[in-house]
N, C-alpha and C positions, 0 to 999 in steps of 0.2 A: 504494500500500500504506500508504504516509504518513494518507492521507484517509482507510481505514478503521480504523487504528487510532484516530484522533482521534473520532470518528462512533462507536465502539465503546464509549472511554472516556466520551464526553459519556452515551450513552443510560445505560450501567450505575454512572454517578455520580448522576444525576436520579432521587430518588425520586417516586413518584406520589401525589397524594396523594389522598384517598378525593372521590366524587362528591360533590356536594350532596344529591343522591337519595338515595346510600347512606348518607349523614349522618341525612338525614331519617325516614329507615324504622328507622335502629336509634333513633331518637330516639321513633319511634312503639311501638316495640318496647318499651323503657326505659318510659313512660309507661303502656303499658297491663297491664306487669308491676305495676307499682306499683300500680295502679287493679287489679287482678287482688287481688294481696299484701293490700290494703286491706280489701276484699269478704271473701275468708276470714278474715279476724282479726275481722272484725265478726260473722262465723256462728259462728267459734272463738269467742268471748265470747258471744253468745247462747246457746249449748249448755250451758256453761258454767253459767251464771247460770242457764238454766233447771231444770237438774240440781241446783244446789247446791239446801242446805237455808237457807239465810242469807237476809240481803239481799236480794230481788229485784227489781233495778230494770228491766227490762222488764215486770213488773206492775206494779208502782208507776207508769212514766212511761203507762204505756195507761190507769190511774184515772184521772190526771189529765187524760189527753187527754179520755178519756171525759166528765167533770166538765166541760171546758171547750164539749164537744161539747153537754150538756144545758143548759149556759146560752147558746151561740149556734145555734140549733139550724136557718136557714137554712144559713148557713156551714157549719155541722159537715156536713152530709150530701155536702159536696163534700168536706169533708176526711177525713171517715173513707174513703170512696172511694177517695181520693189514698193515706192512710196504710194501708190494706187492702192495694191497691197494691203499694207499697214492701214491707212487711212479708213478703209471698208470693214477691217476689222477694228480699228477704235471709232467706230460711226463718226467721223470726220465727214462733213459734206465735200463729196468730190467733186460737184459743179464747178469750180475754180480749177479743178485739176483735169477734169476733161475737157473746156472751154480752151484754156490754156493749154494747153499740150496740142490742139487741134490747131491751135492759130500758130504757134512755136513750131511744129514741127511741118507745116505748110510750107511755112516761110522760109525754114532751112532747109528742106529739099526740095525747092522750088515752084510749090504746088498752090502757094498763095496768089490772092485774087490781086 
């Protein structure tokens, strides 16, 4: 009786302590919250800026890309691609980037009015 109380006390004094697995999964958890949290605060500010009357730098940065696009205009056609991309998957409106890429790339292979 001796031996089960001691075999009693030992198990319910040891606490356990969490797996490496379960460490890991909440760790994968934790990171793709944040990665999740990220992604809408960049649609939250797109909407945002697209709606306001002010400022707008999602026009403004697609001019410039644009601009950069008609002076390197191999490159560009893999990066408007790339940035097209991107842009549809952060619900970025791409009216500026298909407007623009339409009159950019007319004009740099000769196909403008």
């Amino acid at each position: 009786n001796t031996n089960n109380l001691h075999a009693n006390d030992d198990s319910s004094s040891t606490e356990q302590k969490p797996s490496l697995s379960s460490r890991l999964c909440n760790r994968k958890s934790l990171t793709r919250l944040f990665i999740a949290s990220l992604i809408l605060a960049f649609i939250i500010y797109v909407i945002i800026d697209s709606s306001s009357s002010g400022n707008k730098d999602i026009a403004r940065i697609s001019g410039e890309f644009l601009s950069w696009v008609e002076d390197h205009p191999v490159i560009g056609v893999f990066a408007v691609i790339g940035v097209y991309t991107v842009a549809t998957i952060l619900f970025i409106p791409g009216f500026v980037l298909t407007v623009g890429s339409g009159f950019v790339f007319a004009n740099v292979f000769g196909l403008g009015v």
